[in-house]
C-alpha beads as a LAMMPS data file, in Angstrom:
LAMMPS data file: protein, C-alpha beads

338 atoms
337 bonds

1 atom types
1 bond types

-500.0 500.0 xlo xhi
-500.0 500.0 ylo yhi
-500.0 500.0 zlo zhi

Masses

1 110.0

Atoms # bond

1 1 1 158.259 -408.050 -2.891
2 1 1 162.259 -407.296 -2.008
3 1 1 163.927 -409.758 -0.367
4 1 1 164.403 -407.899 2.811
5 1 1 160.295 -407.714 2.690
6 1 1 160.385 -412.115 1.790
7 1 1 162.728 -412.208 4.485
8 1 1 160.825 -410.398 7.042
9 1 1 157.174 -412.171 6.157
10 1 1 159.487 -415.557 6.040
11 1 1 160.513 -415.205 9.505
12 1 1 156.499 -414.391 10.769
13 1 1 154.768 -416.639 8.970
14 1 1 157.923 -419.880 10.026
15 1 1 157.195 -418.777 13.931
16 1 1 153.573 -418.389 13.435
17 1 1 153.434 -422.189 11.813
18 1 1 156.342 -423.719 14.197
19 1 1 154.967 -422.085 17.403
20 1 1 157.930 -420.666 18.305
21 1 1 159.277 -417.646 19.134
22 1 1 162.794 -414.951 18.235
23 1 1 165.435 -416.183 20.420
24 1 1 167.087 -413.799 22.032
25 1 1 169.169 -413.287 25.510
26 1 1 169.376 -411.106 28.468
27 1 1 173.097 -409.289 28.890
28 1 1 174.521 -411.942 31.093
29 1 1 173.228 -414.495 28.129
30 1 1 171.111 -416.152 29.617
31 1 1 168.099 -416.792 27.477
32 1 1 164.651 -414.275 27.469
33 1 1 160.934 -415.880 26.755
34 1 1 160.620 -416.011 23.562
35 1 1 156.878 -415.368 22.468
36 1 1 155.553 -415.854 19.376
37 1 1 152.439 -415.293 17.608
38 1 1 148.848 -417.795 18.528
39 1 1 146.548 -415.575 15.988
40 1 1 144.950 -417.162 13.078
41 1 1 146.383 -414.958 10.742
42 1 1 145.443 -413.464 7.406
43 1 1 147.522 -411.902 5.183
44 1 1 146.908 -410.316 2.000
45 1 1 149.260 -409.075 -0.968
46 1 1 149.725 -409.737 -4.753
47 1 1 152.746 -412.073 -4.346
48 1 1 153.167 -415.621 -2.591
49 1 1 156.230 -415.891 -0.168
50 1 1 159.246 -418.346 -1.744
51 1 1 160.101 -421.293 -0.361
52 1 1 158.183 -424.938 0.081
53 1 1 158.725 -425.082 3.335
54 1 1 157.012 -421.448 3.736
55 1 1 153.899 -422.217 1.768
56 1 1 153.084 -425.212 3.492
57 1 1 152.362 -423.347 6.329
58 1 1 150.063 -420.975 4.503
59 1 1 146.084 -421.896 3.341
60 1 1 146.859 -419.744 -0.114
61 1 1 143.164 -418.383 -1.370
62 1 1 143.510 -416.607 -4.781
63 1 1 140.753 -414.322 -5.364
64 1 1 139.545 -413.094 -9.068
65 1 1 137.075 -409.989 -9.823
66 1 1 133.328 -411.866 -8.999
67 1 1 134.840 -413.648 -6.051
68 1 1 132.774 -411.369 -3.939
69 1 1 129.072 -410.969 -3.691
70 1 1 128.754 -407.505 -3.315
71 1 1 125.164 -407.852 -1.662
72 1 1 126.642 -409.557 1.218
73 1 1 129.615 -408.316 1.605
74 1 1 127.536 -404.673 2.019
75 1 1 125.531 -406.520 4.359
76 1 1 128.371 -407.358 6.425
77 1 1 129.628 -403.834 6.649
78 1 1 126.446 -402.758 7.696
79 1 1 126.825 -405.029 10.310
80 1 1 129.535 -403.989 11.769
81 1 1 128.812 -400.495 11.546
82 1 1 126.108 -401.349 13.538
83 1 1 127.913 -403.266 16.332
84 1 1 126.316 -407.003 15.412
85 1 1 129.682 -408.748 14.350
86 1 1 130.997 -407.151 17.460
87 1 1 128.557 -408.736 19.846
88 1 1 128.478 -411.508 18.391
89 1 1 132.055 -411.847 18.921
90 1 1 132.079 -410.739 22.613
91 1 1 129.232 -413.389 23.699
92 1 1 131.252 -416.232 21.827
93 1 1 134.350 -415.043 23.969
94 1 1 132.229 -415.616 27.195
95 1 1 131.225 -418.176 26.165
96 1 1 134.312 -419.771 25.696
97 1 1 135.861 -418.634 28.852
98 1 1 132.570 -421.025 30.853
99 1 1 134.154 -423.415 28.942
100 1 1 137.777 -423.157 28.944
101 1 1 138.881 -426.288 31.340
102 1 1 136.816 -428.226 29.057
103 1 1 137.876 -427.025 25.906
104 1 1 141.975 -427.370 26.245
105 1 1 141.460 -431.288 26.876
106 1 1 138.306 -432.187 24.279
107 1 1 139.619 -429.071 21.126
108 1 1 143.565 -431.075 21.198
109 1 1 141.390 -434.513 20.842
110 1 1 139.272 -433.250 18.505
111 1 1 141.822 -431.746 15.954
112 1 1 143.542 -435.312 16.264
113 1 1 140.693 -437.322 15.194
114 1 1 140.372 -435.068 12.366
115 1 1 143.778 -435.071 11.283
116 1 1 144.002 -438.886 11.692
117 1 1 140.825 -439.264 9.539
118 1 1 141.886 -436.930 6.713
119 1 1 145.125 -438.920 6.620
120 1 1 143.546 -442.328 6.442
121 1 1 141.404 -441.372 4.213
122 1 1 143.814 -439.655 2.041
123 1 1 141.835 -436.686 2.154
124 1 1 144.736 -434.397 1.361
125 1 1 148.068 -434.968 0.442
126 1 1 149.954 -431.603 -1.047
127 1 1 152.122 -431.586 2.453
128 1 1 152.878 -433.370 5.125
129 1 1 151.513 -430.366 7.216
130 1 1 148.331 -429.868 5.252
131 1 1 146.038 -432.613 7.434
132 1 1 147.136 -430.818 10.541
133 1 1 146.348 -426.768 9.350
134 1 1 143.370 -428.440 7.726
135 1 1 141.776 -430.186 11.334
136 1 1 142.345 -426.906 13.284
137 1 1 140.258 -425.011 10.866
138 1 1 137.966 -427.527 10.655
139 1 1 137.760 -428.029 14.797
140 1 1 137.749 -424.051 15.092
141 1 1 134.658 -423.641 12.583
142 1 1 132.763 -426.614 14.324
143 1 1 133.105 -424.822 18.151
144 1 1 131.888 -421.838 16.958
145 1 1 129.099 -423.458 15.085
146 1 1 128.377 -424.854 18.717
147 1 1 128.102 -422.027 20.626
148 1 1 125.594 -420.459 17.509
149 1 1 123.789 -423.357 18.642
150 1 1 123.765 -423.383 21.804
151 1 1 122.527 -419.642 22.062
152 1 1 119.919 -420.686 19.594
153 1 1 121.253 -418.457 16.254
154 1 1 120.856 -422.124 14.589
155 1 1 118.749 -425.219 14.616
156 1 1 120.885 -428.559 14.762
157 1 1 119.805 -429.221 11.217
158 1 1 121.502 -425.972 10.206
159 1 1 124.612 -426.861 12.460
160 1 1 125.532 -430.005 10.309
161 1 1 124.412 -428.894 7.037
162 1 1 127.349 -425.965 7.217
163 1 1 129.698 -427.930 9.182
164 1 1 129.608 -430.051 6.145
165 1 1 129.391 -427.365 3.800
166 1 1 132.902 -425.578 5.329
167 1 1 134.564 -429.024 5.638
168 1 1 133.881 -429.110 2.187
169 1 1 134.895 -425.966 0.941
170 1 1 138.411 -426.673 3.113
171 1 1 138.975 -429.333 1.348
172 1 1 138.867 -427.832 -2.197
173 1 1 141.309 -425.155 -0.605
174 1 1 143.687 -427.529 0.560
175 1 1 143.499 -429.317 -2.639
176 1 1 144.627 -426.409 -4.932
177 1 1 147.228 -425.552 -2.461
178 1 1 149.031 -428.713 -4.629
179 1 1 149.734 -426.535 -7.110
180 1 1 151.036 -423.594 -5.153
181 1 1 153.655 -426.273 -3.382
182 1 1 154.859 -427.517 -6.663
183 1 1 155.761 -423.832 -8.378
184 1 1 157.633 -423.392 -4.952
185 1 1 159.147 -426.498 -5.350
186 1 1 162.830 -425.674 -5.142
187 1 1 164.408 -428.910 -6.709
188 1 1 161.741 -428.717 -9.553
189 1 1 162.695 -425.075 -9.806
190 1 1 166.098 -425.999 -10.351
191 1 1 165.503 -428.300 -12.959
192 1 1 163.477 -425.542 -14.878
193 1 1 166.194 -423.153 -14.390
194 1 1 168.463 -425.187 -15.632
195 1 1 166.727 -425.785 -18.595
196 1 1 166.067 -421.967 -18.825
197 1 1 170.083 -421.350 -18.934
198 1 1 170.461 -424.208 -21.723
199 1 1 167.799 -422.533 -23.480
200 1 1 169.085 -418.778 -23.104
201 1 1 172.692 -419.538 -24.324
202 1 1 173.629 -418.957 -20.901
203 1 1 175.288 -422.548 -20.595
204 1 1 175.866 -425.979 -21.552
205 1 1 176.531 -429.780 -21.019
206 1 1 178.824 -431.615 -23.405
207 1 1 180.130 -434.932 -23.750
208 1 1 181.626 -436.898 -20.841
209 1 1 184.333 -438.528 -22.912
210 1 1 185.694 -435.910 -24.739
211 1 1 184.061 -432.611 -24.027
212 1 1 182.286 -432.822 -27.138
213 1 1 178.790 -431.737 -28.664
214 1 1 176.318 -434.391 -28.329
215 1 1 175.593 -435.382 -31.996
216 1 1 172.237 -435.644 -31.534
217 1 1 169.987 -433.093 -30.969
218 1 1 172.763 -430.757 -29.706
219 1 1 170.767 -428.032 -29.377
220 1 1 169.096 -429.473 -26.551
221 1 1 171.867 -429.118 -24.663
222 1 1 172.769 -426.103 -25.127
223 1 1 174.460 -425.579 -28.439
224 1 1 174.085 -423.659 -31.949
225 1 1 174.680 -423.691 -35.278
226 1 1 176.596 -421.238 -36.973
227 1 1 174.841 -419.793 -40.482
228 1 1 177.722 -419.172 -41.789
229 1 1 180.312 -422.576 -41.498
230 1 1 177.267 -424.753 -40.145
231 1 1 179.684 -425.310 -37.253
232 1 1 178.061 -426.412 -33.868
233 1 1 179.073 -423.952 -30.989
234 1 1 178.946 -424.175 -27.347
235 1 1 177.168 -421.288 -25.330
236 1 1 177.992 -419.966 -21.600
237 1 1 179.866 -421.764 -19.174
238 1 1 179.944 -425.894 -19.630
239 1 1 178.194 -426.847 -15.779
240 1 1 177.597 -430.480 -16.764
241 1 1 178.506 -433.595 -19.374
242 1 1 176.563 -435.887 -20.644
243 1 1 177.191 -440.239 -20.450
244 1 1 175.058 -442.572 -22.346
245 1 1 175.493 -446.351 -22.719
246 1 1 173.979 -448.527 -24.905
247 1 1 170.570 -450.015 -22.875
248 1 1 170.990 -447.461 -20.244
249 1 1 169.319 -444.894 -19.835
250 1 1 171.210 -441.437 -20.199
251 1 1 172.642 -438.967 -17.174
252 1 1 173.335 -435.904 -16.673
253 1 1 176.942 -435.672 -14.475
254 1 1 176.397 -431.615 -12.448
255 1 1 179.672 -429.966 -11.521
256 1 1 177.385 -428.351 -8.403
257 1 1 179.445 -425.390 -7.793
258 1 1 178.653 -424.613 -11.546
259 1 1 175.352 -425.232 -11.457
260 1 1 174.756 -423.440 -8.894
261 1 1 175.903 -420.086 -9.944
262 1 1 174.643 -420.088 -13.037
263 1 1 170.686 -421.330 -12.123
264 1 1 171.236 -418.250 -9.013
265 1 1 172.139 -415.719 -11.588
266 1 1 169.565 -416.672 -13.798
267 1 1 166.699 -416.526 -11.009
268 1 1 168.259 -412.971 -9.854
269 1 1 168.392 -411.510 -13.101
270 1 1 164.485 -412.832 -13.946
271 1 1 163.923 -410.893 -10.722
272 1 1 162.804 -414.085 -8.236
273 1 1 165.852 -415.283 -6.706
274 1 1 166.684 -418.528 -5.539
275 1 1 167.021 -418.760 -1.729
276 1 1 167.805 -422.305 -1.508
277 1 1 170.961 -423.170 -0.446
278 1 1 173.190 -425.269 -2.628
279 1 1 173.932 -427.883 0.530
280 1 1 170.272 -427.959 0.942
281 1 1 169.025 -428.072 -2.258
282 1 1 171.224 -431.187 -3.352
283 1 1 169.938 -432.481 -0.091
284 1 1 166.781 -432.523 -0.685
285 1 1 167.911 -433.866 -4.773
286 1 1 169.309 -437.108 -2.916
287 1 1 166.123 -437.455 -0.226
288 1 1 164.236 -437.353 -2.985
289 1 1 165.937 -440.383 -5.189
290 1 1 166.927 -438.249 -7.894
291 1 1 170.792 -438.674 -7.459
292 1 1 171.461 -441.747 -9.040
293 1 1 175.296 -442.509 -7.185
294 1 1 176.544 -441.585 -4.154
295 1 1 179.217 -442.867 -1.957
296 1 1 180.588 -442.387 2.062
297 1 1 183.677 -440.656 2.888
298 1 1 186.536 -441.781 4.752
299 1 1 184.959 -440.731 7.622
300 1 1 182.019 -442.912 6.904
301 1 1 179.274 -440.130 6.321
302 1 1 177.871 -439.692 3.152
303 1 1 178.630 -438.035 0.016
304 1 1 176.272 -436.759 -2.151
305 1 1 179.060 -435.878 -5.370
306 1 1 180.865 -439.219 -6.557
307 1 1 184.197 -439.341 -8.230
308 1 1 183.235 -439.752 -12.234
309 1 1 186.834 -439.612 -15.368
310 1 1 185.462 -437.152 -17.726
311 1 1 187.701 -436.665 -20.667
312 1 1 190.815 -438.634 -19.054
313 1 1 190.126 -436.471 -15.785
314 1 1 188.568 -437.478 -12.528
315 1 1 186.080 -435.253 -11.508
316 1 1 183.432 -434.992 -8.489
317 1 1 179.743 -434.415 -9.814
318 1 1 176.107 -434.994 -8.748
319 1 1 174.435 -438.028 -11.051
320 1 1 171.034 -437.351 -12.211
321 1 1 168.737 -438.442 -14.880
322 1 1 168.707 -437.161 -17.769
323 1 1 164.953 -437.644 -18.385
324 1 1 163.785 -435.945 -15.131
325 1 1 166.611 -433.074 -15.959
326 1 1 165.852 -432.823 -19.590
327 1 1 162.752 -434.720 -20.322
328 1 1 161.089 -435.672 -23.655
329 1 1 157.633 -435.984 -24.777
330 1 1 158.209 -440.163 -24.293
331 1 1 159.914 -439.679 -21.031
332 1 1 157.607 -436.860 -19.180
333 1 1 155.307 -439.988 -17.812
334 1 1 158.438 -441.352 -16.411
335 1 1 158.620 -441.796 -12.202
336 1 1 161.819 -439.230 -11.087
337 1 1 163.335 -441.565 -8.933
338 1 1 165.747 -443.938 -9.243

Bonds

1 1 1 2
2 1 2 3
3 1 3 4
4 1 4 5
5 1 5 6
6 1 6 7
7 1 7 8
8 1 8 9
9 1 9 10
10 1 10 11
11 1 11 12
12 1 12 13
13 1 13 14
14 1 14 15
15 1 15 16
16 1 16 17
17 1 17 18
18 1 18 19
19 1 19 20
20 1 20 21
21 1 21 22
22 1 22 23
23 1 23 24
24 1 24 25
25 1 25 26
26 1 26 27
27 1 27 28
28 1 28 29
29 1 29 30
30 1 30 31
31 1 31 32
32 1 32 33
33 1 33 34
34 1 34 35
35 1 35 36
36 1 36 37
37 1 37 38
38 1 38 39
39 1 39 40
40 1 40 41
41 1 41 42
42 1 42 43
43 1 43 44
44 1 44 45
45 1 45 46
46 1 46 47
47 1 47 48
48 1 48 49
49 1 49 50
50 1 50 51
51 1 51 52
52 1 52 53
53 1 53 54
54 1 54 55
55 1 55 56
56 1 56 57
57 1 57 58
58 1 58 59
59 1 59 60
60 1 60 61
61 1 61 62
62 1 62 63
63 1 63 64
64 1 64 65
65 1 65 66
66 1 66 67
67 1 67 68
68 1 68 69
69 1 69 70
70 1 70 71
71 1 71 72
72 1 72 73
73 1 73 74
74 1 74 75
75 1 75 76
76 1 76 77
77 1 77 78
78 1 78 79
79 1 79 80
80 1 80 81
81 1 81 82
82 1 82 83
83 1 83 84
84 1 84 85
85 1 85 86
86 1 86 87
87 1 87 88
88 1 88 89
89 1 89 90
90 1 90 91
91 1 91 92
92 1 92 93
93 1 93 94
94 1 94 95
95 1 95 96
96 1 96 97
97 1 97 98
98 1 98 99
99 1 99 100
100 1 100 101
101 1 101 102
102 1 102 103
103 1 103 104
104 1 104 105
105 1 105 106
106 1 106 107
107 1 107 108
108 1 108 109
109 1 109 110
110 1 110 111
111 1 111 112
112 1 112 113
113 1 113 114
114 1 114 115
115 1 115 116
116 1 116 117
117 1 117 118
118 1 118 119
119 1 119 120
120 1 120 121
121 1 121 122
122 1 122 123
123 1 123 124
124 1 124 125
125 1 125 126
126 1 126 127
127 1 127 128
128 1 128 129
129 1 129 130
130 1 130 131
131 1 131 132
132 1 132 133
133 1 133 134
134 1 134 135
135 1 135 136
136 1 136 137
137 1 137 138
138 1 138 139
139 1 139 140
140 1 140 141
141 1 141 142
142 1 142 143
143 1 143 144
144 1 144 145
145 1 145 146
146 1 146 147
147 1 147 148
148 1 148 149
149 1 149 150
150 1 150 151
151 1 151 152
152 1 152 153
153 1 153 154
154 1 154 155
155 1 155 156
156 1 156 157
157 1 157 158
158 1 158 159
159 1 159 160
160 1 160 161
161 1 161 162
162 1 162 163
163 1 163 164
164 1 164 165
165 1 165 166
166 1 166 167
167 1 167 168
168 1 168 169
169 1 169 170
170 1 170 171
171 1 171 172
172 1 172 173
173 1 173 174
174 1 174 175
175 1 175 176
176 1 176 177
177 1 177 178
178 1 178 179
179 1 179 180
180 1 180 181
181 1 181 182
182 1 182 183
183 1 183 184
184 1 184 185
185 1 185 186
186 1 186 187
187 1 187 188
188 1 188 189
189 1 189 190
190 1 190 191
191 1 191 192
192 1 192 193
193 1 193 194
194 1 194 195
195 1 195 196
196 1 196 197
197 1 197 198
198 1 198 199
199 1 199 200
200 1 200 201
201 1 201 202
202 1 202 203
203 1 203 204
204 1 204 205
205 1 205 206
206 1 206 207
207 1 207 208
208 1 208 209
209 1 209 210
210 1 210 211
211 1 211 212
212 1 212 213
213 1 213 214
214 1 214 215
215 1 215 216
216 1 216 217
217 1 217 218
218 1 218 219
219 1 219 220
220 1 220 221
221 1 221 222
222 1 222 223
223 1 223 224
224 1 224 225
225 1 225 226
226 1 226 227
227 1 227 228
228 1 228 229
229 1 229 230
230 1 230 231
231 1 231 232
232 1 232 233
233 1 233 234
234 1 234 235
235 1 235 236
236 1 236 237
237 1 237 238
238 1 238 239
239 1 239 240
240 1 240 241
241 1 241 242
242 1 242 243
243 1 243 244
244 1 244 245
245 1 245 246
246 1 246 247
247 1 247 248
248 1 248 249
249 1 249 250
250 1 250 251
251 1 251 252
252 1 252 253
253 1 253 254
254 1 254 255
255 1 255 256
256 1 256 257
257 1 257 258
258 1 258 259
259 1 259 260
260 1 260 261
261 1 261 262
262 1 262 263
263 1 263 264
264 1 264 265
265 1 265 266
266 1 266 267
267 1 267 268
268 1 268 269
269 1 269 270
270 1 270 271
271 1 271 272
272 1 272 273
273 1 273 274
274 1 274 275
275 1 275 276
276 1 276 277
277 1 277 278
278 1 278 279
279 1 279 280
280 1 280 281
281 1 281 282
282 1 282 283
283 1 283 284
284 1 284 285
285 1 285 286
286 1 286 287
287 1 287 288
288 1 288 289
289 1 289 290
290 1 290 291
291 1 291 292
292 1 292 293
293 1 293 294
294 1 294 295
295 1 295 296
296 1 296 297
297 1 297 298
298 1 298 299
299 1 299 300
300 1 300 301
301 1 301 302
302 1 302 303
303 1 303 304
304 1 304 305
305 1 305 306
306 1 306 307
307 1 307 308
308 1 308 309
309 1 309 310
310 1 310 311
311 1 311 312
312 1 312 313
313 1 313 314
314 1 314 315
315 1 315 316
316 1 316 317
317 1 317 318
318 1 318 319
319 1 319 320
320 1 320 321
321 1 321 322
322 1 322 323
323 1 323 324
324 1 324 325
325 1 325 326
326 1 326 327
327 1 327 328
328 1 328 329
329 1 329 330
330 1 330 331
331 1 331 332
332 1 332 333
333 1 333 334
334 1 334 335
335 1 335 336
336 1 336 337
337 1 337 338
């Protein structure tokens, strides 16, 4: 998908989720109605859109050949050839609209009790969002299942037995959906692009104090050996240095401007760019606890880069850890934050 095409579905599917609407304004500027769209809405494709922030406002369901029961899924066309899913979807209109008034104050109640239950119980927790997209599905499916009720399509038996069953089967959604949230994780992205660039040749991080090769293991960080002299080389741009002290553990000191580039070009070139601001992005580095220093400005607001003397030279960089940035086999089980 292009990124005018990411763009596009980015904008939908943030209105959809926010409930809100495409500003725009009349010619004397004041401001028109902005609507937006109240569908529950499906959307197919073979790629996710980017961003966190995006997917947590999507229920992601992957689908692999045998997904689909072919026997039923005929079944269904049939019946909708014949008119069935049509009717049935014309009386359950009606029969909302006898029970509108009702509905708008006991459906808001009834979402909230779910959501409040799924969060106590820690039911789900892949995004903050998830309990609430997870209730109204959950609400919507259990009206309906009322109304197939109340025209007598099902016993009360049947009723709870697949209430339960979709609650269920919601819940192993939502659950997977962890794993969607974390490949569109845009700091953990970073980290593994940064890694990819070390990796590449397309960069590297030397020494704090004198802009040297780590002596151990300097191909970690993003070095190599000539054949020929067994001399240790440096490979792309240097983005970052590297302090140790003796009972400490390591970090990783960013020049962000640096950085920056060079994990953007990277993502571009692999064909899945990074959309993320840089502001943002180390914004969301800091709210997370993975910036180990920062420090206020005259001004008293905060600064995220802190003034660090690399070779003889004061610098501004962004402190991070170097086992979260570069972990080992010892340090994966590590907690990220500070």
């Amino acid at each position: 998908m292009g990124l005018v095409l990411h763009a596009k579905a980015e904008r939908f599917i943030r209105n959809t989720g926010n409930g809100a609407g495409r500003g725009r304004r009349n010619p004397d500027m004041t401001a028109k109605a902005a609507p937006f769209n109240r569908s529950l809405t499906i959307m197919t494709g073979e790629d996710l859109p980017k961003g966190q922030s995006i997917m947590a406002r999507l229920l992601v369901l992957e689908l692999s050949p045998g997904d689909i029961n072919i026997v039923t899924m005929r079944r269904l066309e049939q019946a909708a050839r014949d008119g069935a899913l049509m009717r049935i979807m014309a009386a359950y209109i009606k029969w909302l609209a006898q029970r509108l008034d009702t509905l708008k104050k006991e459906f808001p109640q009834e979402v909230i009790d779910i959501r409040d239950r799924t969060i106590r119980q820690d039911m789900i927790n892949s995004h903050g969002r998830t309990p609430e997209m997870f209730a109204n599905l959950v609400a919507g499916a259990s009206t309906f299942y009322d109304f197939l009720e109340d025209v007598g399509m099902i016993d009360s038996a049947t009723k709870e037995l697949r209430q339960d069953a979709i609650e269920q089967a919601l819940l192993t959604a939502f659950k997977s959906q962890s794993s969607y949230q974390q490949d569109q994780d845009e700091v953990e992205r970073c980290a593994d692009l940064v890694r990819s660039v070390l990796s590449s040749g397309g960069g590297h991080i030397a020494l704090a104090e004198n802009q040297g090769p780590p002596s151990v293991h300097p191909q970690r960080y993003g070095y190599c050996k000539s054949l020929e002299t067994n001399e240790i080389r440096s490979q792309g741009d240097l983005f970052a240095w590297y302090w140790h002290k003796d009972g400490k553990d390591g970090q990783i000191w960013l020049d962000k401007n640096t950085t920056y580039r060079l994990i953007s070009e990277f993502a571009r070139k692999a064909g899945e760019p990074f959309l993320m601001s840089s502001s943002t992005l180390w914004r969301r580095m800091n709210e997370r606890g993975l910036l180990l220093a920062t420090e206020k400005g005259k001004d008293g607001t905060g600064k995220l880069d802190v003034k660090r003397t690399i070779a003889g030279v004061s610098r501004r960089v962004l402190v991070i850890s170097e086992s979260w940035l570069l972990p080992t086999p010892e340090t994966e089980q590590k907690p990220n934050a500070k």
